[in-house]
VOZAKE-402673 format. One record per residue: z, y, x of N, C-alpha, C, O in turn. Coordinates in nm, 2 decimals. Atoms other than C-alpha are relative to their C-alpha. Example, Ala and Ser with C-alpha at 12.3 -4.5 7.8 and 13.67 -1.06 7.14 Angstrom:
<nodes>
[[0.00,-0.12,0.09],[0.78,-0.45,1.23],[0.00,0.12,0.09],[0.07,0.12,0.19]];
[[0.00,-0.11,-0.09],[0.71,-0.11,1.37],[0.08,0.11,-0.08],[0.09,0.22,-0.03]];
</nodes>
This chain:
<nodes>
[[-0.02,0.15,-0.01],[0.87,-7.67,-17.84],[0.03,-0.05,-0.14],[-0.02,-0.15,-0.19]];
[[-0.03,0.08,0.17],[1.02,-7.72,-18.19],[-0.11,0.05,-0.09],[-0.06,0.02,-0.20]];
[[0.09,-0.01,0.05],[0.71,-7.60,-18.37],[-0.10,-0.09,0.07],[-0.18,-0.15,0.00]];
[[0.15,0.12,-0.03],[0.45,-7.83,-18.18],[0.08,-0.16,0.00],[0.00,-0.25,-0.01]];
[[-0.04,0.12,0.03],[0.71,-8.15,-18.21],[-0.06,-0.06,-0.17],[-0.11,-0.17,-0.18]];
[[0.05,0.07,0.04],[0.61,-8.21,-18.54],[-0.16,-0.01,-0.05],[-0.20,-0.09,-0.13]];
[[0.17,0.05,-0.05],[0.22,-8.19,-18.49],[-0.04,-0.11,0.10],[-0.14,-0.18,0.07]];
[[-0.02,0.10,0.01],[0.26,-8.41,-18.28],[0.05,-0.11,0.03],[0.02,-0.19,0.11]];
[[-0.05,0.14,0.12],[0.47,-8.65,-18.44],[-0.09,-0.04,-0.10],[-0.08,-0.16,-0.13]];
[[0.09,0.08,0.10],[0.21,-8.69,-18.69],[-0.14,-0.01,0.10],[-0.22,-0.09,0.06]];
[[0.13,0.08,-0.07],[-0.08,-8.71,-18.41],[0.09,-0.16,0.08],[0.03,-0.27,0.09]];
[[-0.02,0.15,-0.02],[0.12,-9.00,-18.26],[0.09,-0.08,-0.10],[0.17,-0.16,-0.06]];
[[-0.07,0.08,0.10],[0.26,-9.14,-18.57],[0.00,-0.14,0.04],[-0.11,-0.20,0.07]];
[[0.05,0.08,-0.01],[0.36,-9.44,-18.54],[0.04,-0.09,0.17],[0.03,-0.21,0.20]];
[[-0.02,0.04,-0.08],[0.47,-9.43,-18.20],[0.10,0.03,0.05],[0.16,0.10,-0.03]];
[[-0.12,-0.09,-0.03],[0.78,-9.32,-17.99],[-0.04,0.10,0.04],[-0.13,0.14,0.11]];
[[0.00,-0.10,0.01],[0.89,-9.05,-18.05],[0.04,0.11,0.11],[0.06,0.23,0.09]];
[[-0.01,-0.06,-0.14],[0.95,-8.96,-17.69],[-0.14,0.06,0.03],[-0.14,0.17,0.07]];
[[0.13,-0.02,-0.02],[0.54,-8.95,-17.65],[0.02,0.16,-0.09],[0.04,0.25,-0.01]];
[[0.03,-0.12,0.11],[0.53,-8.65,-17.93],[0.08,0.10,0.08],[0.00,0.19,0.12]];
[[-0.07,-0.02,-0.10],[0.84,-8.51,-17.71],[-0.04,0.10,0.11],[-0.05,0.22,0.12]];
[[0.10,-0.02,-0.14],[0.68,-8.53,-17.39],[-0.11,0.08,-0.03],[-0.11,0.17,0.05]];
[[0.08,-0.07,0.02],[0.38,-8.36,-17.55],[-0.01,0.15,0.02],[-0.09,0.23,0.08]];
[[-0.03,-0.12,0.09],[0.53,-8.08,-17.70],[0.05,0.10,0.14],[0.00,0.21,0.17]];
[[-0.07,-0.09,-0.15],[0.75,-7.99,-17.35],[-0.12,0.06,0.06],[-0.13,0.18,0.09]];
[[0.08,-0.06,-0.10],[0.44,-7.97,-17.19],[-0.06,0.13,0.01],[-0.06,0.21,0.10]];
[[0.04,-0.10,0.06],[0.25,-7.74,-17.41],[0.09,0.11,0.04],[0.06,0.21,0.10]];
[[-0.13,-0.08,0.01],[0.56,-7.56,-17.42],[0.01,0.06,0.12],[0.03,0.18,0.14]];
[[-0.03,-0.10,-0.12],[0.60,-7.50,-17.07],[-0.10,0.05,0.09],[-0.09,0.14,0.17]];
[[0.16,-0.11,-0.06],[0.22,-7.43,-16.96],[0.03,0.10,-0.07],[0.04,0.19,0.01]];
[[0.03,-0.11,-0.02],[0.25,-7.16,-17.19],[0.09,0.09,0.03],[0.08,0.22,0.04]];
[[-0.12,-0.13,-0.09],[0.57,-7.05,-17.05],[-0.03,0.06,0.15],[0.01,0.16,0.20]];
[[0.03,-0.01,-0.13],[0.41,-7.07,-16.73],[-0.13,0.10,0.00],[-0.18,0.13,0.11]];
[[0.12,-0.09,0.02],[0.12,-6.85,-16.83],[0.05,0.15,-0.01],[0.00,0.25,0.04]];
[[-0.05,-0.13,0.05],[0.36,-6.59,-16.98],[0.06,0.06,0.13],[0.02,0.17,0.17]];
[[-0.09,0.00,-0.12],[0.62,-6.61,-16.65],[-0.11,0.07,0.13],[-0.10,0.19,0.17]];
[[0.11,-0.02,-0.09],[0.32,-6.59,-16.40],[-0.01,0.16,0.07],[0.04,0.19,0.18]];
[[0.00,-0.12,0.03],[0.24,-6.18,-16.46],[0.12,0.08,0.03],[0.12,0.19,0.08]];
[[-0.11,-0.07,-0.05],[0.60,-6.12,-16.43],[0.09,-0.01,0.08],[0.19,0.06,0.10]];
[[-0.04,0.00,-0.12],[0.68,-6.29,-16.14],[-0.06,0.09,0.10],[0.02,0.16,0.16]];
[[0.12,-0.06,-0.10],[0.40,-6.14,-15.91],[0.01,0.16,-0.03],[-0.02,0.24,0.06]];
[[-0.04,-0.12,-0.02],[0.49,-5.81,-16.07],[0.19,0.07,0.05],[0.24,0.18,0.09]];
[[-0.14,0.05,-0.08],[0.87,-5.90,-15.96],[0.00,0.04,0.15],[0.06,0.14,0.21]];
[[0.01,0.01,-0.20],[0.79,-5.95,-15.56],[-0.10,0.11,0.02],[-0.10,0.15,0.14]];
[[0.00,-0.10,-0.02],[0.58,-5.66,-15.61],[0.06,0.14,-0.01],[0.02,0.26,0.02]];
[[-0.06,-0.11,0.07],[0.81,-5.46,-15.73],[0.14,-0.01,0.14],[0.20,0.08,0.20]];
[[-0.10,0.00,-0.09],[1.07,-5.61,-15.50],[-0.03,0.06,0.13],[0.06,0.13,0.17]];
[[0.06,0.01,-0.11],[0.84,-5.57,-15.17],[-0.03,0.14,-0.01],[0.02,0.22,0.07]];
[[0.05,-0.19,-0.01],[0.69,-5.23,-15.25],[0.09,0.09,-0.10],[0.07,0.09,-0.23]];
[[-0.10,-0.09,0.14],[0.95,-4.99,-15.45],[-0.09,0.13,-0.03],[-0.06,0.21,-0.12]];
[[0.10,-0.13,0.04],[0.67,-4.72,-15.45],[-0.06,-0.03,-0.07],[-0.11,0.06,-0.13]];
[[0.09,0.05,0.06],[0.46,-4.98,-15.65],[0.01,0.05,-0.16],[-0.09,0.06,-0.24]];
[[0.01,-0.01,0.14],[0.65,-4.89,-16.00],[0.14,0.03,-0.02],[0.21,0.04,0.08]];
[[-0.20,0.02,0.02],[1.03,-4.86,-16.13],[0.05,-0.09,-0.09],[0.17,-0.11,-0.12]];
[[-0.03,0.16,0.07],[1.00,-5.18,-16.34],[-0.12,-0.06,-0.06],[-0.24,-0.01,-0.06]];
[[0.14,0.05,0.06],[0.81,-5.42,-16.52],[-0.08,0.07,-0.13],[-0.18,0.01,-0.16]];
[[0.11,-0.08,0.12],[0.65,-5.20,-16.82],[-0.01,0.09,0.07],[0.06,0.18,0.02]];
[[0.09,-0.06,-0.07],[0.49,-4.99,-16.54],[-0.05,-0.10,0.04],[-0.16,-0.14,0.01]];
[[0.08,0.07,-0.17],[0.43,-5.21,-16.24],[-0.11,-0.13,-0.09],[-0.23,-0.15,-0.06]];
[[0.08,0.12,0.06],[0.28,-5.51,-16.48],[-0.12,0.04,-0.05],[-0.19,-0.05,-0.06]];
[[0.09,-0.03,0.02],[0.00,-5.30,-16.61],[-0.08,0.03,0.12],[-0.20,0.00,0.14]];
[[0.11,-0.05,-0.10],[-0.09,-5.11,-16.29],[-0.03,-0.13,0.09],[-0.14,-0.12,0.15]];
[[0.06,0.14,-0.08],[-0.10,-5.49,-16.12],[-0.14,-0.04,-0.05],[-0.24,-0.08,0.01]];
[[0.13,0.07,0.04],[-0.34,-5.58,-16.36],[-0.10,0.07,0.02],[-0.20,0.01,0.06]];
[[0.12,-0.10,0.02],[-0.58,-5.27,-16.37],[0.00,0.02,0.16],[-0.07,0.11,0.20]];
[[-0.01,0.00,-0.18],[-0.54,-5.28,-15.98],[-0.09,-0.09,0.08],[-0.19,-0.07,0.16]];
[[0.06,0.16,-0.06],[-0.62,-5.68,-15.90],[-0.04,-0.08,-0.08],[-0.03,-0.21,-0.07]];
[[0.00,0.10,0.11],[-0.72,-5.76,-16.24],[0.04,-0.09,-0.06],[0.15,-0.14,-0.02]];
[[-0.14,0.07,0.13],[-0.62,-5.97,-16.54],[0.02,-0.11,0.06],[0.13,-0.15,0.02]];
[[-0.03,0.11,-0.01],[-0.64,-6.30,-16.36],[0.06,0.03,0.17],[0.04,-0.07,0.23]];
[[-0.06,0.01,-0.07],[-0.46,-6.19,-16.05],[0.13,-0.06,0.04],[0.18,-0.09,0.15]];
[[-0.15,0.09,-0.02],[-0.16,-6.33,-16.08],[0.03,-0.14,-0.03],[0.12,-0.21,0.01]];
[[0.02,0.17,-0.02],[-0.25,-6.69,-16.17],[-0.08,-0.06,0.06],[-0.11,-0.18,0.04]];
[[0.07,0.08,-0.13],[-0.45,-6.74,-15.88],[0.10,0.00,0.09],[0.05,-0.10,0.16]];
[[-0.13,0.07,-0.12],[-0.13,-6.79,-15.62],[0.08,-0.02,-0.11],[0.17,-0.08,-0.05]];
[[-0.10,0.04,0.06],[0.08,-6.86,-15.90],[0.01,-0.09,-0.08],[0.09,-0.18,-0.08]];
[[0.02,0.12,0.08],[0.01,-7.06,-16.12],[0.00,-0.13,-0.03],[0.02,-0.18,-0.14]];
[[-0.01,0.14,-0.02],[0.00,-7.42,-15.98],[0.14,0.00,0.05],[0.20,-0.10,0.02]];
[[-0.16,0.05,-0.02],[0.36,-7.38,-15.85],[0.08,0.06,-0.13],[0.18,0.00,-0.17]];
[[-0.05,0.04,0.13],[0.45,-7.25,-16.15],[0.02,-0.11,-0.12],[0.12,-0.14,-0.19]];
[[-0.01,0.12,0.06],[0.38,-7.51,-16.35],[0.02,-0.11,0.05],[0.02,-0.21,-0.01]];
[[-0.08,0.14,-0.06],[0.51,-7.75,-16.11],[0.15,0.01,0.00],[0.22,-0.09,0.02]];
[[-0.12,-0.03,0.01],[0.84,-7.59,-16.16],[0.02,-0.01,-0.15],[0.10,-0.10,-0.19]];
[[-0.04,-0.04,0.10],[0.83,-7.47,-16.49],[-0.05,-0.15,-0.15],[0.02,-0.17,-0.25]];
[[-0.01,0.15,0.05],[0.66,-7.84,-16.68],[0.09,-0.10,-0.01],[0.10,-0.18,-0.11]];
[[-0.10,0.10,-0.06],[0.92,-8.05,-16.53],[0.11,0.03,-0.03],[0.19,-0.06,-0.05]];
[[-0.15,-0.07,0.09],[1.21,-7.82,-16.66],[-0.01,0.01,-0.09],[0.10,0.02,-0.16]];
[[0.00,-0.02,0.19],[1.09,-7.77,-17.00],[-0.01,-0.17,-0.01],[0.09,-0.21,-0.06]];
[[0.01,0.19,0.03],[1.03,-8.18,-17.03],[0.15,-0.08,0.05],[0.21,-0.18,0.02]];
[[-0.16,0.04,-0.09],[1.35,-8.24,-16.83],[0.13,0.06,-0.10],[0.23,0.00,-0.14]];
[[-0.14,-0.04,0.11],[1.56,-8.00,-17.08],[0.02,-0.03,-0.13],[0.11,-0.10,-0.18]];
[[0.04,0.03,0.12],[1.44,-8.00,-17.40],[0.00,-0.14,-0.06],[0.07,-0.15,-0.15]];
[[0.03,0.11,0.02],[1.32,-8.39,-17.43],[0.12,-0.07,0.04],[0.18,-0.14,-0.04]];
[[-0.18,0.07,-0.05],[1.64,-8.52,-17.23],[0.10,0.02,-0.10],[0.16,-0.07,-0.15]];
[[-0.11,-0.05,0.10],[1.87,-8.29,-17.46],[-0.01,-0.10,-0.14],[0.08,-0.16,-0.20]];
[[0.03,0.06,0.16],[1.66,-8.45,-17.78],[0.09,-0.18,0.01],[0.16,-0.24,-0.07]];
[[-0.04,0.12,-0.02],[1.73,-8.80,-17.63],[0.14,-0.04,0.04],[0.19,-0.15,0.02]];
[[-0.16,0.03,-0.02],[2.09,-8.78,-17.51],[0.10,0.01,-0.10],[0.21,-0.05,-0.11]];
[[-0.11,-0.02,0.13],[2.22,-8.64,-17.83],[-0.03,-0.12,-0.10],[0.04,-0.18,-0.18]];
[[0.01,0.12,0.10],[2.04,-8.89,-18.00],[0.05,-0.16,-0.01],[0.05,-0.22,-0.11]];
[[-0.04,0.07,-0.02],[2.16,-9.18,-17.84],[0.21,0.02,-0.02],[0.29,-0.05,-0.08]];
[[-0.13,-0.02,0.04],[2.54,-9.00,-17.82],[0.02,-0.02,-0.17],[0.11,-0.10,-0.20]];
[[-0.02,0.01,0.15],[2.52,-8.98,-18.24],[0.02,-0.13,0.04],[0.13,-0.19,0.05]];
[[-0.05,0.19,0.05],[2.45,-9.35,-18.22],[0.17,-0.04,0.02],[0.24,-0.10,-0.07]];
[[-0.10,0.07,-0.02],[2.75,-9.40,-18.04],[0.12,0.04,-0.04],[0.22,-0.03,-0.05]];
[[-0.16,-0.06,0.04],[3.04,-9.15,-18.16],[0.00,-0.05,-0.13],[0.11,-0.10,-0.17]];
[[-0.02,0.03,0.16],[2.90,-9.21,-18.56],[0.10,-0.16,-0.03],[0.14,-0.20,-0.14]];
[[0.00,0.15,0.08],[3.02,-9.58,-18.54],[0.17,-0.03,0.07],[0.23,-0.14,0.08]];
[[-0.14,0.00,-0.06],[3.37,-9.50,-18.36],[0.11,0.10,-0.12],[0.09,0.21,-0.18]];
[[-0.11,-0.05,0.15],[3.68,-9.45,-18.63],[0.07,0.11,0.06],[0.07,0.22,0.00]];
[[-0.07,-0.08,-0.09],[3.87,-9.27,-18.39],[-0.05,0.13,0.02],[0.04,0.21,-0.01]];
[[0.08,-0.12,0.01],[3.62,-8.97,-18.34],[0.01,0.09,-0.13],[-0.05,0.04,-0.23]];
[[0.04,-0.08,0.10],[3.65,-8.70,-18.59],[-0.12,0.05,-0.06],[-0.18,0.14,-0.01]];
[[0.14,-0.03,-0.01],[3.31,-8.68,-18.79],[-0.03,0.15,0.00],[-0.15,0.20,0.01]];
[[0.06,-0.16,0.08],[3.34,-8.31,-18.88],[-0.01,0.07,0.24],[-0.06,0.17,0.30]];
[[0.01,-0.01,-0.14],[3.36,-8.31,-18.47],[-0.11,-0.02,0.10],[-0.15,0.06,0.19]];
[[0.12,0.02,-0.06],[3.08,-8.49,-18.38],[-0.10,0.05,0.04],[-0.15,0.00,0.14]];
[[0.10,-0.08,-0.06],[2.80,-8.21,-18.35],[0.05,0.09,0.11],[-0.03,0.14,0.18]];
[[0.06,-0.03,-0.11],[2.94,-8.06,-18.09],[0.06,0.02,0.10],[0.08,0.12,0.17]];
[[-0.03,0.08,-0.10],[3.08,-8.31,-17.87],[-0.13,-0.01,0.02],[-0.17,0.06,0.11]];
[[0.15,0.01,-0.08],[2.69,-8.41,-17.87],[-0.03,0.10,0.05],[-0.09,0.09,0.15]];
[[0.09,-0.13,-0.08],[2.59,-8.07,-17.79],[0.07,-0.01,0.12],[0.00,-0.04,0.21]];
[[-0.03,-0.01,-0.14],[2.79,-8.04,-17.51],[-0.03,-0.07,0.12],[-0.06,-0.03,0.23]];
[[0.00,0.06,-0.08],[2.76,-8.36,-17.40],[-0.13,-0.03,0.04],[-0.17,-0.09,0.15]];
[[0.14,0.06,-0.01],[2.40,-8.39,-17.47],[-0.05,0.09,0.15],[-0.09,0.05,0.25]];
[[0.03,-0.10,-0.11],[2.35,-8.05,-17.26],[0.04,0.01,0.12],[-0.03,0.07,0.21]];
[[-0.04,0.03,-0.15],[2.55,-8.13,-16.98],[-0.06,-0.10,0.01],[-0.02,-0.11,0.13]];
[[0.11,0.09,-0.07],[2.30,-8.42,-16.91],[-0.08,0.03,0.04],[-0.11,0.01,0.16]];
[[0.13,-0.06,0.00],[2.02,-8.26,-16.98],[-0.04,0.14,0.09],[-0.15,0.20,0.08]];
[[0.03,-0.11,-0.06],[2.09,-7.97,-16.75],[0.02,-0.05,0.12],[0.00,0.03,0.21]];
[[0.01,0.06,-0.14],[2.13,-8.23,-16.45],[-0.14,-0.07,0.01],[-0.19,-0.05,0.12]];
[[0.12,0.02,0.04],[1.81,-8.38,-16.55],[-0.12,0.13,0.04],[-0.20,0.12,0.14]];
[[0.08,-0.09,-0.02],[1.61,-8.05,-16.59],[0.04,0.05,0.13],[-0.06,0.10,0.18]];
[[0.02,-0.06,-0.12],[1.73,-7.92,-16.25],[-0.05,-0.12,0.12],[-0.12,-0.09,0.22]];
[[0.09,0.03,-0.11],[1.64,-8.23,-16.07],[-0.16,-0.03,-0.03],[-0.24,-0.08,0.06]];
[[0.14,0.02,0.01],[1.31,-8.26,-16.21],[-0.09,0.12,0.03],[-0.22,0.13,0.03]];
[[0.11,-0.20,-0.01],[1.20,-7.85,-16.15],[0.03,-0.01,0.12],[-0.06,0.01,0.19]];
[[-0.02,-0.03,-0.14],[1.36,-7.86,-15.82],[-0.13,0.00,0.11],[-0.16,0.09,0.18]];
[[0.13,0.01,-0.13],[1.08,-7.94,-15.59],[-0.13,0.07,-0.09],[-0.23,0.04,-0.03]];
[[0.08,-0.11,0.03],[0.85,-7.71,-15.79],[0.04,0.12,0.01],[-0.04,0.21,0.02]];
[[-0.05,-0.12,-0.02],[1.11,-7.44,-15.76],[-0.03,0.04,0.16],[-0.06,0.15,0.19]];
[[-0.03,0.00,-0.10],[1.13,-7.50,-15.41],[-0.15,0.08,0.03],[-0.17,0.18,0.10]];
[[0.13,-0.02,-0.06],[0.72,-7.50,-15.40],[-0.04,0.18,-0.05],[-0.10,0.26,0.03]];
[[-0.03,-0.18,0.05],[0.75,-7.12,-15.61],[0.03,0.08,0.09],[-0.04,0.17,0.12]];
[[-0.02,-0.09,-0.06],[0.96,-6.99,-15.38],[-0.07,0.03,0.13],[-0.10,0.13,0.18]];
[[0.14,-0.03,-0.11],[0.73,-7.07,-15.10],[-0.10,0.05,0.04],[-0.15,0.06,0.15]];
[[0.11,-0.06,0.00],[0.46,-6.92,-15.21],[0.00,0.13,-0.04],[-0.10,0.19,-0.02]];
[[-0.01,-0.13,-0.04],[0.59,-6.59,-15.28],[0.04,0.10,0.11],[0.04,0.22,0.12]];
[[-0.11,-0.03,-0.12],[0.81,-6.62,-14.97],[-0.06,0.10,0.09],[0.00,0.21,0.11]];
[[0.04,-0.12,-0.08],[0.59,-6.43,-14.74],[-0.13,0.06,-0.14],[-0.23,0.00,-0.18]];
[[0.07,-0.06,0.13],[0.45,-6.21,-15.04],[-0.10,0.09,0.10],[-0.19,0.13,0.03]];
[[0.13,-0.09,-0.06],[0.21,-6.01,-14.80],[-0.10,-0.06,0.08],[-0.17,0.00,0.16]];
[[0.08,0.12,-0.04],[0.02,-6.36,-14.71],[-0.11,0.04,-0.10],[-0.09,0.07,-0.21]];
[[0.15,-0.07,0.07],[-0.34,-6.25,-14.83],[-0.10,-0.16,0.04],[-0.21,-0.20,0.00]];
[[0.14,0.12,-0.02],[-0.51,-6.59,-14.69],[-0.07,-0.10,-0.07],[-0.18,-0.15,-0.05]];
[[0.09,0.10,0.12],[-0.58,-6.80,-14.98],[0.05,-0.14,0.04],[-0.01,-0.24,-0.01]];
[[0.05,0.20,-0.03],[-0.50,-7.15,-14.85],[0.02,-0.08,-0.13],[-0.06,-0.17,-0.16]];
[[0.06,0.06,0.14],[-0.40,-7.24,-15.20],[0.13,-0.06,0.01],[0.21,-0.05,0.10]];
[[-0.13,0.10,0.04],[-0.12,-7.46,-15.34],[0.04,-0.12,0.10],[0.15,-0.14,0.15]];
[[0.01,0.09,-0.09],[-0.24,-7.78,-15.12],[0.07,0.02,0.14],[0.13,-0.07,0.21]];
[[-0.01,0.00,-0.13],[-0.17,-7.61,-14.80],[0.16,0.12,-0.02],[0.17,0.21,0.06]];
[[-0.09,-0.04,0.04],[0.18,-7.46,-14.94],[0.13,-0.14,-0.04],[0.25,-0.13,-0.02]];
[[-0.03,0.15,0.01],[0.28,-7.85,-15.02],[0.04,-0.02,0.14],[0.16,-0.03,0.16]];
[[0.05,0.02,-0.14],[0.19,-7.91,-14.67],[0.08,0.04,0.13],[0.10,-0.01,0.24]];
[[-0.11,-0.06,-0.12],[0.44,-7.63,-14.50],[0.09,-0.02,-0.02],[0.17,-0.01,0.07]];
[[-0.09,-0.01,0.00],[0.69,-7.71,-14.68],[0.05,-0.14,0.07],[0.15,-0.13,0.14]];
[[-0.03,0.08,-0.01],[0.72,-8.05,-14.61],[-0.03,0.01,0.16],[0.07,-0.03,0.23]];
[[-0.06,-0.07,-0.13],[0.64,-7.94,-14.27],[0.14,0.00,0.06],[0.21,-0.07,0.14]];
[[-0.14,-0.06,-0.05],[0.93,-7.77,-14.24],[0.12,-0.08,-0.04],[0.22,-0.03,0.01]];
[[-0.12,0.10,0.04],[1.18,-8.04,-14.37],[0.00,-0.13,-0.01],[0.10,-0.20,-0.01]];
[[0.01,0.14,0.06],[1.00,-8.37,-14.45],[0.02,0.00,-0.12],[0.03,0.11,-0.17]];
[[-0.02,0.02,0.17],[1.06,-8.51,-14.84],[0.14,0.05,-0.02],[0.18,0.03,-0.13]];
[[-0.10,0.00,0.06],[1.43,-8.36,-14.80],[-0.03,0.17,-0.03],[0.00,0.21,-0.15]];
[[0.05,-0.10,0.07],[1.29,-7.99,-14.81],[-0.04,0.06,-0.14],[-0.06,0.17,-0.17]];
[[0.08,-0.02,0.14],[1.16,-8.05,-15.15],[0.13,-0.02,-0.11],[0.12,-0.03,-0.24]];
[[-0.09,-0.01,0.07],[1.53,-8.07,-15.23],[0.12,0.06,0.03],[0.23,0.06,-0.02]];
[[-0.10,-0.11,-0.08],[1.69,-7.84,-15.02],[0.08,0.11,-0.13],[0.02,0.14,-0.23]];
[[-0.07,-0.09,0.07],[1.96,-7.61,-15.21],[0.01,-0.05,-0.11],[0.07,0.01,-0.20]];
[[-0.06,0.04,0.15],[1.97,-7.86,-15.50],[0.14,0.00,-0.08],[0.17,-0.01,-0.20]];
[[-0.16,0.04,0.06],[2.34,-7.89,-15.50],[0.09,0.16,-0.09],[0.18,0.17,-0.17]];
[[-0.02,-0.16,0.06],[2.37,-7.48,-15.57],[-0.07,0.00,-0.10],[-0.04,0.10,-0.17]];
[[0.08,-0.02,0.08],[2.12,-7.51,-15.81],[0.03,-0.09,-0.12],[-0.04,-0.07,-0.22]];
[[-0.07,0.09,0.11],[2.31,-7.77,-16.03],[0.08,0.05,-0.03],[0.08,0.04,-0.16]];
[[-0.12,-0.02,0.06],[2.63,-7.61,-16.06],[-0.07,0.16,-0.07],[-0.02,0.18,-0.18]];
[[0.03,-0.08,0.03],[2.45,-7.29,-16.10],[-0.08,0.04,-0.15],[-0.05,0.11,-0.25]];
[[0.08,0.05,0.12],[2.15,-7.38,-16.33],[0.05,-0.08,-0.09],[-0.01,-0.09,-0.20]];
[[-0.03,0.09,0.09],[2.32,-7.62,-16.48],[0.10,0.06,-0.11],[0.10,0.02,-0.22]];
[[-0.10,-0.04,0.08],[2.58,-7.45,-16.64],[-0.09,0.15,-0.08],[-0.04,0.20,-0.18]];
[[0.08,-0.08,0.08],[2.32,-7.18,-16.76],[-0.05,-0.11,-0.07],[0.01,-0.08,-0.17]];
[[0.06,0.06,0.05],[2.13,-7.47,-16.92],[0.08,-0.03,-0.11],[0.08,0.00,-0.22]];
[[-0.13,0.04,0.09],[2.42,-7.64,-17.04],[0.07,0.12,-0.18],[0.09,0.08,-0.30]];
[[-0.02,-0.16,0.06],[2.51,-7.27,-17.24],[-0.08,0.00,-0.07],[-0.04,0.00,-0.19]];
[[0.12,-0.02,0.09],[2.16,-7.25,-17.36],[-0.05,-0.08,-0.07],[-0.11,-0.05,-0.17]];
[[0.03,0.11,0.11],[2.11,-7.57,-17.50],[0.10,-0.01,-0.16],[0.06,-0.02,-0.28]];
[[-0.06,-0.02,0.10],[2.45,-7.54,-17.67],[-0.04,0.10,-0.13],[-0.04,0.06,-0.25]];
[[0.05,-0.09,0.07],[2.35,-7.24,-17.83],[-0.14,0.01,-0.07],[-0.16,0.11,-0.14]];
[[0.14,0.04,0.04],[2.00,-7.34,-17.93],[0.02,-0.10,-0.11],[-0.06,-0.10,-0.21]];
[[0.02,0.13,0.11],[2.10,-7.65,-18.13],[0.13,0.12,-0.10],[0.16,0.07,-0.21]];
[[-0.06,-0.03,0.13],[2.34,-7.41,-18.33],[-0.06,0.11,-0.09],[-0.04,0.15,-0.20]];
[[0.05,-0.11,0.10],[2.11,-7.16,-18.38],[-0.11,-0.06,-0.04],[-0.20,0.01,-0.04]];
[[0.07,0.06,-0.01],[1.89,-7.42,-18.47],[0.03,-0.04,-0.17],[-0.05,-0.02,-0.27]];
[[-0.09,0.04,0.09],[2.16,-7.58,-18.73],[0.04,0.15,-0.09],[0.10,0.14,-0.20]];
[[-0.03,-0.13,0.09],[2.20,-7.18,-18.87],[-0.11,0.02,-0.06],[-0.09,0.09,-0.16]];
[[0.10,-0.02,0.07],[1.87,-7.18,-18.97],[-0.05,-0.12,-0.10],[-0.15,-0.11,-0.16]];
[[0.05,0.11,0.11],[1.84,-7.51,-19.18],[-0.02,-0.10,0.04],[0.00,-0.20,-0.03]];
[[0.05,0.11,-0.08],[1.72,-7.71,-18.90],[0.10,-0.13,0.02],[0.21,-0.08,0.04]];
[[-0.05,0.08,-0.05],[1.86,-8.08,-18.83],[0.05,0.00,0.16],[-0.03,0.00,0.25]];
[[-0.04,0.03,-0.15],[2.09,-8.10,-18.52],[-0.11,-0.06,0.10],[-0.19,-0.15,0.05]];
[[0.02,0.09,-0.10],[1.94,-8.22,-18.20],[0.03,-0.13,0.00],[0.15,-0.15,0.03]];
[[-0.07,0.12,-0.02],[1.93,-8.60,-18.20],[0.07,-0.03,-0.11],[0.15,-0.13,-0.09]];
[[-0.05,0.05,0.15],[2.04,-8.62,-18.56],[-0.04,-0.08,-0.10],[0.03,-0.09,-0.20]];
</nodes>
């Protein structure tokens, strides 16, 4: 994510800088979602069959030389990236914009300690940005878990008709079922990870988050 922000920034120069942002998450989280893919599917095989391997640097090779290289992003794929797009653009992009709007507002308050300020924003930026990213992945997580749910489903129907059961089974609140565990939970991992990201960010040279 922070290596394709400023490519582009200079392809939309010129424009907000949310657009450049938004770009970057995306990238960023297709090819998280490319990398994830292979080691979910070897996960639920590994969960489902314990004879299959004894972890992932066995079981991830024999999946592939088994069901081939593109086995695992044919059922996975489109719910992964309905999960995993929407949380990289939701964490990352929110984090950049909350801290940046917080600087505005602590820099110009007397009262605030400035040697303080980085990381009140971090916290505060990351505790936003981790209510944000969980409700924007949620209903792709939801759609993930459903499609490895019965992991010995061989039928093919495809993503469309995985859409289809879930909401089935709940209506539009299904697609937010377990959100409230998944806030306090994910959130406070996110929160952690963001913190820690903008300092190891700030150790290497880099301008704070929103700075």
């Amino acid at each position: 994510y922070e290596s394709l922000k400023p490519i582009f920034l200079s392809l939309f120069s010129g424009g907000p800088t949310s657009e450049a942002f938004l770009a970057s998450a995306v990238c960023a989280g297709g090819l998280a979602s490319i990398i994830l893919c292979p080691i979910e599917e070897t996960r639920i095989r590994l969960v489902t069959d314990p004879t299959f391997g004894k972890g992932l640097l066995d079981g991830l090779p024999k999946l592939l030389k088994e069901e081939g290289v593109m086995s695992p992003f044919r059922r996975g794929m489109p719910p992964m990236l309905s999960k995993q797009v929407p949380y990289t653009m939701g964490k990352q992009v929110s984090f950049d914009l909350f801290a940046g709007m917080l600087y505005t507002m602590l820099v110009g308050m007397s009262f605030v300690p400035q040697k303080e300020i980085a990381l009140e924003v971090e916290v505060g930026a990351a505790f936003l940005a981790s209510i944000v990213a969980c409700l924007a992945s949620h209903p792709g997580d939801v759609l993930l878990t459903a499609t490895y749910k019965d992991s010995d489903d061989s039928s093919g129907d495809g993503f469309g008709a995985t859409i289809k059961k879930v909401y089935e089974g709940g209506g539009a609140g299904a697609f937010i079922r377990g959100l409230n565990a998944r806030l306090f939970h994910v959130g406070c991992i996110i929160t952690f990870q963001l913190v820690l990201y903008d300092q190891i960010k700030q150790a290497l040279g880099l301008p704070a988050s929103g700075s």
